[in-house]
N, C-alpha and C positions, 0 to 999 in steps of 0.2 A: 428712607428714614421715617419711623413711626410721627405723626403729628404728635404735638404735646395736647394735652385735654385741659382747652381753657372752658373756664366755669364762670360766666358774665352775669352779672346779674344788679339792679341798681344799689347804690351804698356797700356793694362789696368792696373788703380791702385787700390787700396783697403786697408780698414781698417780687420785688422785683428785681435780678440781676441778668446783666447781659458781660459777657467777657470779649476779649479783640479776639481774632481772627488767630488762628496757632498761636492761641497767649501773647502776643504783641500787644505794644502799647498804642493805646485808643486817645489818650491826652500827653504831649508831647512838651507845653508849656500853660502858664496860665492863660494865656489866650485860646487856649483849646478849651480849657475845662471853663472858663466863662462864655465862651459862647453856648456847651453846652447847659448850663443853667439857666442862659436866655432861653433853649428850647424847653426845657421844663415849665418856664413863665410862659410862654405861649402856648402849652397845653393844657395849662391852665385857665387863661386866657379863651382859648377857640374851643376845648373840649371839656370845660370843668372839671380838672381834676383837681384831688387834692393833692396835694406832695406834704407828706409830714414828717419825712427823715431824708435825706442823701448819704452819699459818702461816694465821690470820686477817686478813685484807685489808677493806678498807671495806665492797668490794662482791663477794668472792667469797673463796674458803678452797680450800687444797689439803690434802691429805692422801697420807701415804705409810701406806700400808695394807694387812696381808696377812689372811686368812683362813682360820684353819683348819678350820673345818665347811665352804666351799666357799658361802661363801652371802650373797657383796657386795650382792645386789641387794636381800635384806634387812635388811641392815645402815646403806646409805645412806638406804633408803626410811624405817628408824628416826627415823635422824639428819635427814634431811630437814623428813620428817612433823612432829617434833613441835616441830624449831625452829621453824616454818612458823607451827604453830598457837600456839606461843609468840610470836612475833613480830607474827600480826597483831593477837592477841588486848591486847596491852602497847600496843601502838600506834594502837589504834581504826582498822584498817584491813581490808578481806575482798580476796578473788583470791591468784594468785601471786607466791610473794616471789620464787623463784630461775625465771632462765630457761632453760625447756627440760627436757632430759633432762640429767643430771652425766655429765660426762666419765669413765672409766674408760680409764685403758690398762693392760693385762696386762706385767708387767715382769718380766727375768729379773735376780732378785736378784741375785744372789752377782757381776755384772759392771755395775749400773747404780744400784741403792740407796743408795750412797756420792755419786753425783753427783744423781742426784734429790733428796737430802735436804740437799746444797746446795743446791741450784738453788730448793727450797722455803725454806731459813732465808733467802737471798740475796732474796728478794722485796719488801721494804721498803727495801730499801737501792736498786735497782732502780729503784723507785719515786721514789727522793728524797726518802724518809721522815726515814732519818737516813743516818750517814754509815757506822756499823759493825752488824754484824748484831742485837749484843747492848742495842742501845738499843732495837731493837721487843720490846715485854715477849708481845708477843701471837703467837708462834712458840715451837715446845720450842727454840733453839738454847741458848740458858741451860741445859735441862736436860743436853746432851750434852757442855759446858763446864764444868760441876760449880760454874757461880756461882748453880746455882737448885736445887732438890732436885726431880727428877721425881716428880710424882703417882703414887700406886700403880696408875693404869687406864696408864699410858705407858710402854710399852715402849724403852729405849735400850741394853740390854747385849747385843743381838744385834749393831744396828749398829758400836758401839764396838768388840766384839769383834775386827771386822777392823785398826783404829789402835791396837793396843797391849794387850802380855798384863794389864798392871796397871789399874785405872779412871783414875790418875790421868796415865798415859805416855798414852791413850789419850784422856783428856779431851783433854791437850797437844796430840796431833798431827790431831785432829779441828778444834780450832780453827784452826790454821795451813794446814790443807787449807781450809777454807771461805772463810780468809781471803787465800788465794794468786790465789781469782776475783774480790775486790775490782777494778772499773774497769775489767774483760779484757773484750773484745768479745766476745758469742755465749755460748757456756757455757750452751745451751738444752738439755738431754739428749732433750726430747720433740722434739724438729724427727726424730730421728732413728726416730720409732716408723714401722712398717712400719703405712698404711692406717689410722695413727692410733687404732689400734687395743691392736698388742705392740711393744713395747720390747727387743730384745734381740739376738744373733749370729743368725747362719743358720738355725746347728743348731735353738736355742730354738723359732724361729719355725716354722720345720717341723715339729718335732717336735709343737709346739700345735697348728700345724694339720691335721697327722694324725688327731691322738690326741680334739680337743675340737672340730674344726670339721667335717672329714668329710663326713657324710652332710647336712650343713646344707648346705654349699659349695652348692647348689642351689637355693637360696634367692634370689634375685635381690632381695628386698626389702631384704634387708641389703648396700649399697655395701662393705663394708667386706671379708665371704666374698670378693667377686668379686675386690678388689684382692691379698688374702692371697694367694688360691687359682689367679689366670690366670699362663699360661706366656709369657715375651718370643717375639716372632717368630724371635729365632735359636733359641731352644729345642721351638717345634716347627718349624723349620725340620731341625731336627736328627734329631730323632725322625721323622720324615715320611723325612727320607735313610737311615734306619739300617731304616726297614719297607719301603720299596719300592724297586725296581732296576728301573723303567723309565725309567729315563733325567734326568736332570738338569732339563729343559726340564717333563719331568711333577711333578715332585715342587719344583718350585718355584711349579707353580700350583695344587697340592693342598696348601702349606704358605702360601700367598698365602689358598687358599679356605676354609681350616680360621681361619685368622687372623682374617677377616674375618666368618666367621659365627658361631665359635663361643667366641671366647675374650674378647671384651668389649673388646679394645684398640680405641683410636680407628685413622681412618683416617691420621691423621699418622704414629700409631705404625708402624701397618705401612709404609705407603710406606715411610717413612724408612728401614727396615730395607733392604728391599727394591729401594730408590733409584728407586720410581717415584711418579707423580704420587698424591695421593689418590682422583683421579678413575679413576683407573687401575684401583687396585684392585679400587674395586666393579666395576668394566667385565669383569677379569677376575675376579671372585670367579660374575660374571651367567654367564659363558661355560664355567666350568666346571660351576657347577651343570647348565645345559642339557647337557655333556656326560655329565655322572654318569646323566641321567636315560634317555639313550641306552644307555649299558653298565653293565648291573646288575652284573656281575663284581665291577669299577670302585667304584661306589658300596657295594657290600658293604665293599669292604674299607677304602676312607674312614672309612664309618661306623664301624667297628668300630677303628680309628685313633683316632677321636674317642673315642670310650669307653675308652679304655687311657689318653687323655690328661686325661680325666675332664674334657672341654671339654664347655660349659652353652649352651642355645640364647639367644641376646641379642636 
């Protein structure tokens, strides 16, 4: 199984969910799901997190989650661990309760945390649990409506911050935003993570992946570098025209060969660009190689092409 590409880094935030084992259910009664909240409070507790949204589901739990030590994989692996061994231990049962690895996506707060943490109280209702958010007792949306009093491990006056300068204009207009996606089709904010990975604008995502991905980008074990970090065919189609000036005819078979070997796009991808057959491609991706290998000049300065565009061998 591929690693997932976690991206750590301090004050990062992230949407976190973990599902049971073959979709089984992970909380059984409310003595399940309270103990799990105690491990929330104690990861907060021993590893400073923040917790600014839940939502408890039969067979899986999200979290709106940031980190100021920079250090989610210890945090979940807490939370995880010790529900894990609570759970099998209550239940007379051994193996794994959740399946897999837990999802982490990196999220750029200050444009996406408002609708993530709808999109987390909204999951019961979803569901067809009940009909308004505030009938699932097992979600903080109570705590951010002021009909519940948030626990002292739960963070809500950052979030609230943004819905109004008072707690109570802010309880107000929290609720009527959660409740304006009552019934509304889609309203998924994770559909939109780039490689399912980061959640956020352009700028965000490049900047992360400047700054924390980098020297990984290299890494081909991790699916997730390759999709962040590869260039579309019109963009080294671009940079391939803006380095060489032999002619039009050259530089779209050195932007076809570069595509094809070095940047991990499918062959759909390229043709499509390119408007030729998939079979094409390799054909000419075959015919340039052989010529590279004829005129070193040529191939020097491809190669050296490829490395500016910091394109990985596939």
């Amino acid at each position: 199984m591929a690693r997932p590409l976690r991206i750590e880094y301090p004050g990062a935030f992230y949407h976190v969910s973990s599902r049971g084992n073959e979709s089984k259910d992970i909380f059984r009664d409310e003595k399940d799901r309270g103990r799990f909240l105690s491990y929330l409070e104690s990861a907060v507790i021993r590893y400073k997190a923040l917790i600014h949204a839940y939502c408890l589901m039969n067979n899986h739990y999200h979290l709106l989650i940031s980190t100021p030590a920079g250090n989610l994989s210890q945090i979940i692996r807490h939370i995880n661990g010790a529900y894990t061994v609570y759970f099998n231990k209550r239940h007379h049962r051994i193996g794994h309760l959740l399946q897999g690895r837990y999802k982490a996506i990196l999220v750029e707060a200050d444009e996406y945390a408002g609708e993530l943490s709808r999109y987390i109280h909204l999951n019961p209702v979803r569901a067809g649990i009940v009909t308004l958010p505030e009938g699932y007792p097992w979600t903080s949306y109570l705590n951010y409506t002021g009909k519940k009093k948030a626990p002292g491990w739960q963070t809500t006056d950052w979030l609230l911050g943004y819905f109004g300068k008072t707690q109570a204009e802010a309880q107000k207009k929290y609720r009527a935003f959660v409740e304006a996606k009552i019934g509304v089709a889609g309203g998924d904010p994770l559909k939109e993570a780039k490689a399912s990975t980061i959640l956020g604008r352009t700028e965000f995502i490049e900047e992360i992946t400047v700054k924390y991905i980098g020297a990984r980008k290299r890494n081909r074990d991790i699916p997730a570098i390759s999709a962040l970090t590869r260039l579309t065919p019109q963009e080294i189609a671009m940079k391939v025209q803006m380095k060489f000036q032999d002619g039009p005819e050259h530089v779209r078979k050195t932007a076809i060969y570069l595509s094809h070997r070095y940047s991990g796009l499918s062959l759909k991808e390229i043709g499509k660009y390119f408007g030729i057959k998939e079979s094409a491609v390799s054909q000419s991706s075959r015919r340039f190689e052989t010529a590279l290998s004829e005129n070193i000049r040529i191939r020097k300065k491809v190669m050296r092409l490829k490395e500016e565009l910091n394109l990985c061998n596939v």
